[in-house]
N, C-alpha and C positions, 0 to 999 in steps of 0.2 A: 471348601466349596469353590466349584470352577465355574466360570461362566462361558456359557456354550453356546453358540449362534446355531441359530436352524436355520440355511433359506429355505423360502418357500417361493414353489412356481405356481404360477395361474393355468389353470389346466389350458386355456388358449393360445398358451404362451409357448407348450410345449415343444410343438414340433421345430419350432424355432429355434430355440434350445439345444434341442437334438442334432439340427444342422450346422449348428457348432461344437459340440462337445461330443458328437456319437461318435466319434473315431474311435476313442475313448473308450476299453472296455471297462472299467471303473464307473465309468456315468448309465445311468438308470434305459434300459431299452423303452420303459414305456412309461405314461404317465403313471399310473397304476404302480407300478414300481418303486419309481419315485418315490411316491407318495407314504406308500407301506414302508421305506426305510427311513423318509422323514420322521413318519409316526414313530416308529421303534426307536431310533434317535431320541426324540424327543423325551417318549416315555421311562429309556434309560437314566437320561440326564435328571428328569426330576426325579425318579426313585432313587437316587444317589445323594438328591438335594442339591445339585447344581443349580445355579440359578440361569433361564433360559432369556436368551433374545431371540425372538421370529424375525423373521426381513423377509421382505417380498422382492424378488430378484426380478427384474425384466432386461429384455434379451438384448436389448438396443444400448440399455447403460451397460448391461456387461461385455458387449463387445466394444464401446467407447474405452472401458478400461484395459480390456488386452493392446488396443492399438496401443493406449498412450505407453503402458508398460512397456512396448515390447515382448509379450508372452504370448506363449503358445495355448488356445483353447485346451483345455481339459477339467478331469475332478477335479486336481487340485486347484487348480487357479478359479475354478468356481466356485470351491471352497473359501479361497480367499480375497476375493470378490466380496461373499456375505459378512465376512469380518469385517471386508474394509467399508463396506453400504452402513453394516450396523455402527460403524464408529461414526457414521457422520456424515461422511466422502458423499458426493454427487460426480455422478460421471453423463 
């Protein structure tokens, strides 16, 4: 059994998001989008029996952490963003 973060955006939160990470053909064109591969995600993970962490991602702490990193906005580093939110981290 794996443990698998989901972030989650606040639909308000989106286009903000997007003016970071939409270079990106990897990252979601629309919230809608988003959302439906959250869901799929999600429901992957549990009918596997992974066990899930949600994180709510906001646009201001994840760009706090690309500066301090040094990294480039995109998926992945969104991706690991919500790993590092769900571990604890405050940015």
């Amino acid at each position: 059994m794996a443990i698998i973060v989901v972030a989650e955006i606040r639909r308000e939160d989106f286009d903000r998001f997007f003016e970071l990470v939409g270079r990106d053909p990897e990252f979601a064109r629309t919230f809608e989008d988003f959302e439906k591969s959250r869901r799929e995600t999600l429901a992957k993970a549990l009918s596997r029996g992974d066990r899930v962490k949600e994180v709510i991602v906001d646009p201001d702490e994840f760009a706090r952490y690309i500066r301090a990193a040094g990294l480039d906005y995109n998926a992945v580093t969104f991706g690991a963003f919500a790993v590092a939110k769900s571990s604890g981290g405050e940015y």
